[in-house]
N, C-alpha and C positions, 0 to 999 in steps of 0.2 A: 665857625665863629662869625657872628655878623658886625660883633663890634669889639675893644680890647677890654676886655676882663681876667680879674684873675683867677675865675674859673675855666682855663683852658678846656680845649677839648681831652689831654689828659687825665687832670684832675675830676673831671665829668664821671669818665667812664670811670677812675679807678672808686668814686664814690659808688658809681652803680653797681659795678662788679661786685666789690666789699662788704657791702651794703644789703644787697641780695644773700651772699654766700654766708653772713652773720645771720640772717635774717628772713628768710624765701618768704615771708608774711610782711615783710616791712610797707609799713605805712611812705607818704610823703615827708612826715614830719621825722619818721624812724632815716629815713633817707637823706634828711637835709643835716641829721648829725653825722650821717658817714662823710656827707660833705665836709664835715665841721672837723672830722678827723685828717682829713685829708690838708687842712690848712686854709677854709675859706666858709664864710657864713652867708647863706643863703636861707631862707625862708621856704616853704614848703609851694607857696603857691609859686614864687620864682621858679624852681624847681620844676612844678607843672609844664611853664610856659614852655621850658627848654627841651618835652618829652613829646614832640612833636614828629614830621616824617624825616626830616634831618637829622633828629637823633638818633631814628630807626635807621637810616641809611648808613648812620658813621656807625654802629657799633655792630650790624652784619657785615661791614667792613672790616670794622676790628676782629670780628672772630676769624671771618677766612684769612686775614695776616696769620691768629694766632695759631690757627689749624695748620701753618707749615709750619709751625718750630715742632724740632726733633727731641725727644725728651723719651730717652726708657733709662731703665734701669739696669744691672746686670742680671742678667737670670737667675731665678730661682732654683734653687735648690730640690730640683727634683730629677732623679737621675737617667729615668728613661724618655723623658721630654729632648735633653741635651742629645739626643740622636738627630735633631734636626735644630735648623737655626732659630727657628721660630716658629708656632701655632697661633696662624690666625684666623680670628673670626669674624663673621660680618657678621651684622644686622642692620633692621631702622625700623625705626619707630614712630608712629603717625600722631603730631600735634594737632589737632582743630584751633584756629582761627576763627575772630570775628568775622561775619560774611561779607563785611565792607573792603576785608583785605584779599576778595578773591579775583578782582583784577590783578592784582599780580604773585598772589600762592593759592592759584585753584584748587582746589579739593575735587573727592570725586560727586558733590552733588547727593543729592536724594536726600535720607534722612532715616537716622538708628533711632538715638537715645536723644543724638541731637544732631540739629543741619552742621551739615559735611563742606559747604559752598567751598570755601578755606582751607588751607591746609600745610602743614608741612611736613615733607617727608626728613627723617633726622637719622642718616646714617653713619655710623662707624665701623672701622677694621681696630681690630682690639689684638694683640699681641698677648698670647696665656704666659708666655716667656717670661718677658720682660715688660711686660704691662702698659709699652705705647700704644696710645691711641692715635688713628690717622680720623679726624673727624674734630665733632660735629659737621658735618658736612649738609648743606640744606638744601632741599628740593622740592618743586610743589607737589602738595598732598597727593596727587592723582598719580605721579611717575609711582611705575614699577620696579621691583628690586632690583632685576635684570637692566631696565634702564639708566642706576644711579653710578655717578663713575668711578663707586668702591668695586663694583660687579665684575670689569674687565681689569681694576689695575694691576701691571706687573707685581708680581714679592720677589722678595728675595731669594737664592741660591737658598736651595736645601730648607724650606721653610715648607710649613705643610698649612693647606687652606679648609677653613671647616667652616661650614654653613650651613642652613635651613633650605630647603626645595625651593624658596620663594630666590635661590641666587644658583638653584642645579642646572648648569645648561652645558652640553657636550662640549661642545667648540670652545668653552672655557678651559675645561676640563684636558682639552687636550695639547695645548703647547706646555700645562704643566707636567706631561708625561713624558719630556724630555729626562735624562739621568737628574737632573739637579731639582725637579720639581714635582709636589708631590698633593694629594687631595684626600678629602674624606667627607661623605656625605650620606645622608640618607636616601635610602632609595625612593626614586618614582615609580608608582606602578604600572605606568604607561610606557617606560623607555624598554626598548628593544634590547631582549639579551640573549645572548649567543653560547654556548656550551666550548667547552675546548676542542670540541669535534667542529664546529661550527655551525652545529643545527642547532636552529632559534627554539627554544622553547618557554614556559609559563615558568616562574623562579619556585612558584611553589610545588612544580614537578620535580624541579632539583634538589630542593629540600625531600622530598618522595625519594626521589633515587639514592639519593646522602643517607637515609637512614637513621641519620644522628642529630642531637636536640643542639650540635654545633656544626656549623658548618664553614669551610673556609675553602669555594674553590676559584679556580682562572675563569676568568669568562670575558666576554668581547661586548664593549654595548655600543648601541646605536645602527642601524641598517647603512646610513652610509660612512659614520666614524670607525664603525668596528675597532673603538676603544680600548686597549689592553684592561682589566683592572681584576680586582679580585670581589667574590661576593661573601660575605659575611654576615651570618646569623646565628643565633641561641633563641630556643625555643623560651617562652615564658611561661609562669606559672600563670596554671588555670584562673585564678584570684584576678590576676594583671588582665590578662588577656577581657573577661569577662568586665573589666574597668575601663576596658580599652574599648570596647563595643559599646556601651554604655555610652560613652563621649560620643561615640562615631552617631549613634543613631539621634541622638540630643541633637547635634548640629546639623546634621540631616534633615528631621523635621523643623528646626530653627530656617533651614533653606526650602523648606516644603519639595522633599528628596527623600528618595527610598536607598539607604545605603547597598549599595550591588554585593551579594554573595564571594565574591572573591576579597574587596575590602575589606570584609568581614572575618574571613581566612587568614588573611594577615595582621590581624588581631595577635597571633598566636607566637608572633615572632616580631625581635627586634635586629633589622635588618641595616646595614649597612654597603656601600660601597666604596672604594678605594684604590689607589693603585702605590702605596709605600707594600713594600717588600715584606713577604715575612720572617726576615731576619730583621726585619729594622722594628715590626708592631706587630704583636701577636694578636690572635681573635679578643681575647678576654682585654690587651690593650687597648685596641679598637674601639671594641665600644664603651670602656670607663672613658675612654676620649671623647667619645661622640656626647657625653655628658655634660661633660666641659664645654660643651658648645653654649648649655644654657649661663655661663657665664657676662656674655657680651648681653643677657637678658636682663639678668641679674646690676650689671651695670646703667641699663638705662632705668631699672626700677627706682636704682637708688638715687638720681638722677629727677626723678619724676613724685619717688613718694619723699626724700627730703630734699632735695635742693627744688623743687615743685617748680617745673619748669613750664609744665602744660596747665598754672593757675597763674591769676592774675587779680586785682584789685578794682580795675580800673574797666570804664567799656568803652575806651579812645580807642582804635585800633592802633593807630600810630604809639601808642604810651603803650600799649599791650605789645605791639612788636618788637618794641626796646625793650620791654621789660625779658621778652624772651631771649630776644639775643643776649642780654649782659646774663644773664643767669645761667647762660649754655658758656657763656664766659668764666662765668665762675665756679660751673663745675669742673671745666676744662684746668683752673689754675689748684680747684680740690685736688684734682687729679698727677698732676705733677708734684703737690709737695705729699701725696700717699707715695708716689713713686721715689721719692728720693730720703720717704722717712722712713716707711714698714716694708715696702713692696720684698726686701729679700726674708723675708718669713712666709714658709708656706700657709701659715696656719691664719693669718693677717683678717682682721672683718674690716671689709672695706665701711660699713655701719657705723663702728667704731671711730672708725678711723675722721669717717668726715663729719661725725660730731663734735671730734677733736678739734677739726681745721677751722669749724663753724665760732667754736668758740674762742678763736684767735685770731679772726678774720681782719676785727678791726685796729686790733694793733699791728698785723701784719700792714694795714692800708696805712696806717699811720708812719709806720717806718720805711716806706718807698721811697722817699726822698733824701734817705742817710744811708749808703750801701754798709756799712758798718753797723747801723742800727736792722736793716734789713737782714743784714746775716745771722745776727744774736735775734730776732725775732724766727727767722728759721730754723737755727738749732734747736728756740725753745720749745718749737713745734713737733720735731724730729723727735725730744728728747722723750716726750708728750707719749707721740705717736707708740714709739719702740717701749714704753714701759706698760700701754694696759691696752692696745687694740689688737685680740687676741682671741682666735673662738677656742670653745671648750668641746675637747673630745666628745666624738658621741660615739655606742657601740652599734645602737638598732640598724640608724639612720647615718654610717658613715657623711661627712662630708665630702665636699669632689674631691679637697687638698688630702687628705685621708686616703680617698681609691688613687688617686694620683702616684702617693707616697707607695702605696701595699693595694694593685692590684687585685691579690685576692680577696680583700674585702669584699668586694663586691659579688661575691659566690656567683661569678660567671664562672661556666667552665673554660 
Protein backbone atom coordinates (compact mmCIF):
# COMPACT_ATOMS: atom_id res chain seq x y z
CA UNK A 1 0.00 0.00 0.00
CA UNK A 2 1.56 3.35 -1.03
CA UNK A 3 -1.03 5.51 0.20
CA UNK A 4 -4.62 4.82 2.71
CA UNK A 5 -7.31 3.37 0.85
CA UNK A 6 -9.98 1.30 1.34
CA UNK A 7 -8.90 -1.22 -0.92
CA UNK A 8 -6.39 -2.77 1.43
CA UNK A 9 -3.97 -5.15 0.56
CA UNK A 10 -6.59 -7.80 1.91
CA UNK A 11 -9.42 -6.86 0.06
CA UNK A 12 -7.01 -6.86 -3.23
CA UNK A 13 -6.23 -10.24 -3.01
CA UNK A 14 -9.49 -11.67 -1.80
CA UNK A 15 -11.07 -9.79 -5.03
CA UNK A 16 -8.31 -11.54 -7.14
CA UNK A 17 -8.50 -14.83 -5.64
CA UNK A 18 -12.55 -14.81 -5.98
CA UNK A 19 -12.59 -13.27 -8.91
CA UNK A 20 -10.29 -15.85 -10.75
CA UNK A 21 -11.82 -18.89 -8.95
CA UNK A 22 -15.51 -17.49 -10.22
CA UNK A 23 -14.14 -16.88 -13.37
CA UNK A 24 -10.36 -18.10 -14.81
CA UNK A 25 -11.37 -15.98 -18.05
CA UNK A 26 -12.22 -12.72 -16.07
CA UNK A 27 -11.77 -9.76 -17.67
CA UNK A 28 -10.55 -6.22 -15.62
CA UNK A 29 -14.05 -5.12 -15.70
CA UNK A 30 -15.29 -8.92 -14.51
CA UNK A 31 -12.54 -8.34 -11.71
CA UNK A 32 -13.49 -4.89 -10.60
CA UNK A 33 -17.07 -6.41 -9.69
CA UNK A 34 -15.38 -9.08 -7.45
CA UNK A 35 -13.87 -6.04 -6.08
CA UNK A 36 -17.40 -4.62 -5.84
CA UNK A 37 -18.31 -7.69 -3.91
CA UNK A 38 -15.82 -7.63 -1.58
CA UNK A 39 -17.11 -3.93 -0.41
CA UNK A 40 -15.14 -1.29 -2.48
CA UNK A 41 -15.68 0.32 -6.08
CA UNK A 42 -12.93 0.54 -8.23
CA UNK A 43 -12.93 0.86 -11.97
CA UNK A 44 -11.08 -1.48 -14.17
CA UNK A 45 -8.29 0.67 -15.31
CA UNK A 46 -7.58 1.46 -11.38
CA UNK A 47 -7.35 -1.84 -11.17
CA UNK A 48 -4.85 -2.17 -13.92
CA UNK A 49 -2.56 0.37 -12.22
CA UNK A 50 -2.55 -1.73 -9.01
CA UNK A 51 -1.41 -5.12 -11.12
CA UNK A 52 2.08 -4.08 -11.21
CA UNK A 53 5.45 -5.94 -9.68
CA UNK A 54 4.33 -5.20 -6.11
CA UNK A 55 1.30 -7.00 -6.73
CA UNK A 56 3.18 -9.92 -8.15
CA UNK A 57 5.43 -9.88 -5.11
CA UNK A 58 2.62 -9.55 -2.39
CA UNK A 59 0.44 -12.39 -3.67
CA UNK A 60 3.67 -15.01 -4.26
CA UNK A 61 3.87 -14.03 -0.81
CA UNK A 62 0.45 -14.64 -0.01
CA UNK A 63 0.59 -18.15 -1.32
CA UNK A 64 3.80 -19.35 0.36
CA UNK A 65 1.96 -17.98 3.77
CA UNK A 66 -1.03 -20.15 2.50
CA UNK A 67 1.13 -23.27 1.42
CA UNK A 68 1.81 -23.71 5.29
CA UNK A 69 -1.69 -24.00 6.66
CA UNK A 70 -2.49 -27.68 7.37
CA UNK A 71 -5.92 -28.59 6.17
CA UNK A 72 -6.76 -32.60 5.36
CA UNK A 73 -9.53 -34.36 5.95
CA UNK A 74 -10.13 -37.66 7.73
CA UNK A 75 -9.42 -40.57 5.42
CA UNK A 76 -11.16 -42.15 3.19
CA UNK A 77 -12.85 -44.83 3.33
CA UNK A 78 -11.09 -47.41 1.83
CA UNK A 79 -9.76 -50.17 3.78
CA UNK A 80 -6.63 -51.37 2.66
CA UNK A 81 -5.12 -47.86 2.20
CA UNK A 82 -5.53 -47.54 6.23
CA UNK A 83 -2.47 -50.02 6.57
CA UNK A 84 -0.38 -46.96 6.36
CA UNK A 85 -0.79 -43.32 7.62
CA UNK A 86 -0.73 -41.74 4.40
CA UNK A 87 -0.09 -42.20 0.38
CA UNK A 88 1.86 -39.59 -0.94
CA UNK A 89 2.49 -38.28 -4.17
CA UNK A 90 4.70 -35.92 -5.81
CA UNK A 91 4.73 -34.24 -8.86
CA UNK A 92 5.25 -30.67 -10.87
CA UNK A 93 4.25 -29.30 -13.47
CA UNK A 94 5.96 -26.66 -15.98
CA UNK A 95 4.17 -23.21 -16.35
CA UNK A 96 5.92 -21.04 -19.34
CA UNK A 97 6.15 -17.30 -18.57
CA UNK A 98 6.53 -14.30 -20.57
CA UNK A 99 10.43 -14.09 -21.56
CA UNK A 100 10.64 -10.60 -19.71
CA UNK A 101 10.19 -12.55 -16.43
CA UNK A 102 13.37 -14.75 -17.05
CA UNK A 103 15.61 -12.80 -14.86
CA UNK A 104 14.06 -13.99 -12.21
CA UNK A 105 11.90 -17.69 -13.16
CA UNK A 106 14.53 -18.89 -15.84
CA UNK A 107 13.25 -21.47 -17.89
CA UNK A 108 15.26 -23.98 -19.73
CA UNK A 109 15.83 -21.72 -22.95
CA UNK A 110 15.59 -23.06 -26.59
CA UNK A 111 12.34 -23.43 -28.02
CA UNK A 112 9.16 -26.39 -28.59
CA UNK A 113 5.91 -24.97 -29.65
CA UNK A 114 6.95 -21.92 -27.91
CA UNK A 115 10.16 -20.01 -26.10
CA UNK A 116 10.84 -21.65 -22.88
CA UNK A 117 13.16 -18.36 -21.58
CA UNK A 118 10.60 -18.31 -18.33
CA UNK A 119 9.36 -20.61 -16.46
CA UNK A 120 7.85 -22.05 -13.40
CA UNK A 121 8.38 -25.24 -12.08
CA UNK A 122 4.79 -25.94 -9.76
CA UNK A 123 5.20 -28.68 -7.45
CA UNK A 124 3.15 -30.73 -4.90
CA UNK A 125 2.94 -33.69 -2.31
CA UNK A 126 -0.82 -34.73 -2.53
CA UNK A 127 -1.85 -37.07 0.33
CA UNK A 128 -4.46 -40.22 -1.52
CA UNK A 129 -5.61 -40.38 2.32
CA UNK A 130 -6.68 -37.58 3.29
CA UNK A 131 -6.30 -35.16 0.34
CA UNK A 132 -3.67 -32.56 1.85
CA UNK A 133 -1.95 -30.84 -0.27
CA UNK A 134 1.73 -29.53 0.72
CA UNK A 135 2.27 -27.10 -2.18
CA UNK A 136 1.81 -25.11 -4.69
CA UNK A 137 5.27 -24.70 -4.21
CA UNK A 138 7.22 -22.57 -6.91
CA UNK A 139 10.50 -23.00 -8.67
CA UNK A 140 12.30 -21.67 -11.77
CA UNK A 141 11.34 -23.56 -14.80
CA UNK A 142 14.88 -25.00 -15.29
CA UNK A 143 15.20 -26.88 -11.49
CA UNK A 144 14.89 -30.56 -11.62
CA UNK A 145 12.39 -32.75 -9.69
CA UNK A 146 15.17 -34.08 -7.64
CA UNK A 147 16.17 -30.49 -7.04
CA UNK A 148 12.69 -29.06 -5.62
CA UNK A 149 12.43 -29.32 -1.88
CA UNK A 150 9.10 -31.68 -2.16
CA UNK A 151 11.96 -34.40 -3.40
CA UNK A 152 13.96 -34.83 -0.03
CA UNK A 153 11.12 -33.82 2.54
CA UNK A 154 10.58 -35.80 5.67
CA UNK A 155 6.74 -37.65 5.85
CA UNK A 156 5.43 -38.94 8.26
CA UNK A 157 5.53 -42.38 10.49
CA UNK A 158 4.22 -45.14 8.43
CA UNK A 159 3.22 -43.22 5.39
CA UNK A 160 4.13 -44.67 2.00
CA UNK A 161 5.81 -42.23 -0.78
CA UNK A 162 4.92 -42.80 -4.63
CA UNK A 163 6.17 -40.90 -7.45
CA UNK A 164 7.26 -40.83 -11.15
CA UNK A 165 11.32 -41.50 -12.03
CA UNK A 166 11.74 -37.91 -12.45
CA UNK A 167 11.78 -37.97 -8.04
CA UNK A 168 13.51 -42.11 -8.20
CA UNK A 169 16.83 -41.46 -6.32
CA UNK A 170 18.35 -44.23 -3.96
CA UNK A 171 19.58 -42.16 -1.07
CA UNK A 172 15.96 -40.94 -0.79
CA UNK A 173 14.85 -44.05 -0.96
CA UNK A 174 16.82 -45.18 1.77
CA UNK A 175 16.37 -43.54 5.27
CA UNK A 176 12.67 -44.42 4.29
CA UNK A 177 13.63 -48.12 4.90
CA UNK A 178 13.79 -47.63 8.37
CA UNK A 179 10.64 -49.94 10.17
CA UNK A 180 8.16 -46.93 10.09
CA UNK A 181 8.99 -45.79 6.34
CA UNK A 182 8.02 -47.08 3.35
CA UNK A 183 8.25 -46.29 -0.96
CA UNK A 184 6.89 -47.39 -4.19
CA UNK A 185 8.03 -46.47 -7.60
CA UNK A 186 8.62 -47.39 -10.78
CA UNK A 187 11.49 -48.90 -11.95
CA UNK A 188 14.66 -47.39 -13.76
CA UNK A 189 16.24 -49.48 -16.19
CA UNK A 190 19.64 -48.34 -15.43
CA UNK A 191 19.69 -48.98 -11.39
CA UNK A 192 21.60 -51.86 -10.42
CA UNK A 193 19.82 -55.00 -9.20
CA UNK A 194 20.96 -57.64 -7.06
CA UNK A 195 19.37 -61.11 -6.71
CA UNK A 196 18.82 -62.69 -3.04
CA UNK A 197 22.01 -64.45 -3.78
CA UNK A 198 23.68 -61.28 -4.42
CA UNK A 199 24.65 -61.77 -8.08
CA UNK A 200 23.74 -58.69 -10.02
CA UNK A 201 21.87 -59.48 -12.79
CA UNK A 202 19.50 -57.93 -15.98
CA UNK A 203 15.67 -57.89 -14.12
CA UNK A 204 14.39 -59.29 -17.39
CA UNK A 205 16.55 -62.39 -16.66
CA UNK A 206 14.68 -62.68 -13.37
CA UNK A 207 11.43 -62.54 -14.88
CA UNK A 208 13.23 -65.56 -17.35
CA UNK A 209 14.17 -67.36 -14.26
CA UNK A 210 10.43 -66.63 -12.32
CA UNK A 211 8.76 -68.32 -15.03
CA UNK A 212 5.51 -66.57 -14.33
CA UNK A 213 3.46 -63.63 -15.91
CA UNK A 214 3.68 -62.32 -12.00
CA UNK A 215 6.34 -61.86 -10.15
CA UNK A 216 7.23 -60.80 -6.58
CA UNK A 217 10.80 -61.31 -5.36
CA UNK A 218 13.74 -59.81 -2.71
CA UNK A 219 16.28 -58.00 -4.35
CA UNK A 220 18.96 -55.36 -3.32
CA UNK A 221 19.50 -52.33 -5.56
CA UNK A 222 22.13 -50.02 -6.06
CA UNK A 223 26.00 -51.04 -6.25
CA UNK A 224 26.91 -49.14 -3.19
CA UNK A 225 23.22 -48.84 -1.39
CA UNK A 226 22.41 -52.35 -1.72
CA UNK A 227 18.94 -51.40 -0.83
CA UNK A 228 16.50 -53.92 0.59
CA UNK A 229 13.22 -53.95 -1.51
CA UNK A 230 11.15 -56.09 -3.46
CA UNK A 231 10.59 -56.41 -7.31
CA UNK A 232 7.27 -56.57 -8.91
CA UNK A 233 5.83 -57.28 -12.11
CA UNK A 234 2.76 -58.72 -14.25
CA UNK A 235 3.33 -59.40 -17.69
CA UNK A 236 0.94 -57.43 -20.04
CA UNK A 237 -1.30 -58.17 -22.82
CA UNK A 238 0.09 -58.26 -26.22
CA UNK A 239 -2.55 -55.23 -27.21
CA UNK A 240 -0.74 -53.03 -24.31
CA UNK A 241 2.52 -53.89 -24.75
CA UNK A 242 2.49 -53.32 -28.73
CA UNK A 243 0.73 -49.64 -27.46
CA UNK A 244 3.51 -49.27 -25.45
CA UNK A 245 6.36 -49.60 -28.24
CA UNK A 246 4.34 -47.43 -30.38
CA UNK A 247 4.87 -44.54 -27.67
CA UNK A 248 8.31 -45.49 -27.21
CA UNK A 249 9.48 -45.33 -30.69
CA UNK A 250 7.18 -41.92 -31.45
CA UNK A 251 9.25 -40.20 -28.77
CA UNK A 252 12.32 -41.52 -29.88
CA UNK A 253 12.25 -40.21 -33.38
CA UNK A 254 10.52 -37.00 -31.77
CA UNK A 255 14.30 -37.03 -30.02
CA UNK A 256 15.86 -38.27 -33.31
CA UNK A 257 16.82 -41.68 -31.24
CA UNK A 258 16.66 -45.24 -32.00
CA UNK A 259 14.79 -46.81 -29.01
CA UNK A 260 17.48 -49.69 -27.61
CA UNK A 261 16.16 -53.52 -27.81
CA UNK A 262 16.04 -54.05 -24.28
CA UNK A 263 13.45 -50.82 -23.67
CA UNK A 264 11.75 -52.32 -26.00
CA UNK A 265 11.64 -55.80 -23.86
CA UNK A 266 10.21 -54.03 -21.22
CA UNK A 267 7.26 -53.14 -23.13
CA UNK A 268 5.97 -56.43 -22.07
CA UNK A 269 5.83 -55.84 -18.47
CA UNK A 270 4.58 -53.49 -15.75
CA UNK A 271 7.09 -53.22 -13.32
CA UNK A 272 7.31 -51.88 -10.02
CA UNK A 273 9.57 -51.45 -7.05
CA UNK A 274 9.10 -51.18 -3.41
CA UNK A 275 10.14 -52.03 -0.01
CA UNK A 276 6.37 -52.16 2.21
CA UNK A 277 6.03 -55.84 3.19
CA UNK A 278 4.04 -58.34 1.77
CA UNK A 279 1.74 -58.69 4.33
CA UNK A 280 1.12 -55.18 4.42
CA UNK A 281 0.59 -54.87 -0.09
CA UNK A 282 0.24 -57.59 -2.27
CA UNK A 283 1.48 -57.71 -6.10
CA UNK A 284 -2.05 -57.17 -7.58
CA UNK A 285 -2.17 -54.12 -4.56
CA UNK A 286 0.90 -52.79 -5.78
CA UNK A 287 0.28 -51.98 -8.85
CA UNK A 288 -3.74 -50.66 -8.66
CA UNK A 289 -1.40 -48.34 -6.25
CA UNK A 290 1.17 -47.36 -8.69
CA UNK A 291 -2.11 -46.12 -10.65
CA UNK A 292 -3.06 -43.81 -8.26
CA UNK A 293 -0.10 -42.16 -8.73
CA UNK A 294 -1.67 -40.55 -11.75
CA UNK A 295 -3.84 -38.81 -9.41
CA UNK A 296 -1.46 -35.82 -8.20
CA UNK A 297 -1.71 -35.70 -12.50
CA UNK A 298 -5.06 -35.66 -12.73
CA UNK A 299 -5.05 -32.73 -9.91
CA UNK A 300 -2.82 -30.41 -11.76
CA UNK A 301 -5.03 -31.05 -15.08
CA UNK A 302 -7.85 -29.84 -13.20
CA UNK A 303 -5.90 -26.95 -12.08
CA UNK A 304 -4.78 -26.13 -15.48
CA UNK A 305 -7.80 -27.10 -17.86
CA UNK A 306 -10.41 -25.12 -15.32
CA UNK A 307 -9.14 -23.12 -12.91
CA UNK A 308 -6.51 -22.16 -16.17
CA UNK A 309 -3.61 -21.35 -14.33
CA UNK A 310 -1.07 -21.44 -17.19
CA UNK A 311 -3.48 -18.75 -19.34
CA UNK A 312 -3.74 -15.34 -19.10
CA UNK A 313 -5.37 -12.17 -20.76
CA UNK A 314 -2.88 -9.75 -20.36
CA UNK A 315 1.05 -9.54 -21.93
CA UNK A 316 2.35 -7.35 -18.73
CA UNK A 317 4.52 -9.86 -17.18
CA UNK A 318 4.12 -8.24 -13.90
CA UNK A 319 -0.13 -8.51 -14.26
CA UNK A 320 0.60 -12.07 -15.76
CA UNK A 321 2.48 -13.04 -12.70
CA UNK A 322 -0.13 -12.04 -10.37
CA UNK A 323 -2.63 -13.27 -12.27
CA UNK A 324 -0.80 -16.60 -11.76
CA UNK A 325 -0.15 -16.62 -8.24
CA UNK A 326 -3.74 -15.55 -7.20
CA UNK A 327 -5.24 -18.26 -9.35
CA UNK A 328 -2.83 -20.94 -7.76
CA UNK A 329 -4.36 -19.24 -4.81
CA UNK A 330 -7.63 -19.95 -5.66
CA UNK A 331 -7.18 -23.30 -6.44
CA UNK A 332 -5.53 -23.83 -3.33
CA UNK A 333 -8.83 -22.39 -1.42
CA UNK A 334 -11.06 -24.83 -4.37
CA UNK A 335 -9.10 -27.36 -2.60
CA UNK A 336 -9.86 -26.98 1.03
CA UNK A 337 -13.51 -26.56 0.91
CA UNK A 338 -13.56 -30.10 -1.78
CA UNK A 339 -11.66 -31.38 1.43
CA UNK A 340 -14.10 -30.38 4.10
CA UNK A 341 -17.36 -30.79 1.72
CA UNK A 342 -17.02 -34.41 -0.42
CA UNK A 343 -13.44 -35.50 0.17
CA UNK A 344 -14.89 -38.49 2.59
CA UNK A 345 -16.68 -40.23 -0.63
CA UNK A 346 -14.60 -42.43 -2.43
CA UNK A 347 -16.50 -42.17 -5.49
CA UNK A 348 -16.05 -37.72 -5.32
CA UNK A 349 -15.14 -35.98 -9.08
CA UNK A 350 -13.13 -33.51 -8.17
CA UNK A 351 -14.61 -31.93 -11.81
CA UNK A 352 -17.77 -31.67 -10.27
CA UNK A 353 -16.90 -30.57 -7.44
CA UNK A 354 -14.91 -27.42 -8.48
CA UNK A 355 -17.52 -26.33 -10.72
CA UNK A 356 -19.61 -26.34 -7.59
CA UNK A 357 -17.06 -24.06 -5.64
CA UNK A 358 -16.74 -21.80 -8.96
CA UNK A 359 -20.10 -21.06 -8.73
CA UNK A 360 -20.17 -19.77 -5.27
CA UNK A 361 -16.98 -18.27 -5.36
CA UNK A 362 -18.36 -14.95 -5.22
CA UNK A 363 -20.75 -15.08 -2.41
CA UNK A 364 -18.33 -16.92 -0.59
CA UNK A 365 -15.86 -13.57 -1.23
CA UNK A 366 -18.62 -11.52 -0.18
CA UNK A 367 -19.31 -13.14 3.20
CA UNK A 368 -15.50 -13.05 4.53
CA UNK A 369 -16.12 -10.33 6.48
CA UNK A 370 -19.16 -11.76 8.63
CA UNK A 371 -17.67 -15.17 10.18
CA UNK A 372 -21.44 -16.14 10.69
CA UNK A 373 -22.27 -15.17 7.10
CA UNK A 374 -18.99 -17.00 6.15
CA UNK A 375 -19.98 -20.24 7.83
CA UNK A 376 -23.73 -20.45 6.29
CA UNK A 377 -21.97 -19.51 2.91
CA UNK A 378 -19.78 -22.81 3.63
CA UNK A 379 -22.35 -25.08 4.70
CA UNK A 380 -24.25 -23.92 1.51
CA UNK A 381 -21.34 -25.20 -0.37
CA UNK A 382 -20.87 -28.37 1.48
CA UNK A 383 -24.43 -29.01 1.22
CA UNK A 384 -24.01 -28.38 -2.74
CA UNK A 385 -20.93 -30.44 -2.81
CA UNK A 386 -22.23 -33.75 -0.83
CA UNK A 387 -25.64 -33.99 -3.05
CA UNK A 388 -24.43 -34.17 -6.83
CA UNK A 389 -20.52 -34.31 -7.18
CA UNK A 390 -20.32 -37.91 -7.80
CA UNK A 391 -18.86 -40.16 -10.61
CA UNK A 392 -20.84 -42.89 -12.09
CA UNK A 393 -19.79 -46.62 -12.13
CA UNK A 394 -18.12 -47.74 -15.04
CA UNK A 395 -17.61 -51.68 -15.77
CA UNK A 396 -14.98 -51.60 -18.87
CA UNK A 397 -12.86 -48.88 -17.65
CA UNK A 398 -13.11 -49.36 -13.66
CA UNK A 399 -12.19 -46.07 -12.07
CA UNK A 400 -8.84 -45.84 -9.62
CA UNK A 401 -11.61 -45.25 -6.44
CA UNK A 402 -13.25 -48.65 -7.97
CA UNK A 403 -9.65 -50.87 -8.05
CA UNK A 404 -8.89 -49.07 -4.92
CA UNK A 405 -12.24 -50.26 -3.34
CA UNK A 406 -12.12 -54.18 -5.13
CA UNK A 407 -8.68 -54.79 -6.32
CA UNK A 408 -9.60 -57.42 -8.42
CA UNK A 409 -11.20 -55.27 -10.75
CA UNK A 410 -8.34 -54.68 -12.18
CA UNK A 411 -7.66 -58.51 -13.61
CA UNK A 412 -4.15 -58.37 -12.29
CA UNK A 413 -3.12 -61.46 -11.00
Amino acid sequence: MQRRSKLTGALFAQALVFGWLANPQASLGTLAQAVAAVGVAISAQGLDQRLGEAAAAFLEGLLGAAVQAVIAADAVAIPWLQRVSAVVLLDCSTSVLPDSLAPWWPGCGGSTAEHTQAALKIGVRYDRCRGQVVGPMLCEGRTHESSTPLHSAPLAAHALRLADLGFFALEVFAPLNAPDGYWLSRARRTTAVYDAAGRRGAVLALFAAAGTPTVDLPITLGVDQRLAARLLAVRVPQEVAGQRRRRLRAEARRRGRTPSAASLAWCDWTISLTNVPPELLSVREALVLAKARWQVELLFKLWKSHGQIDEWRSRKPWRVLSEVCAKLLAMLVQHWLVLTGCWAYPDRSLVKAAQTVRQHALHLASALACPQLLEQAIGVIHRCLAAGCRLNRRKKKPHTYQLLLHPELSGLA
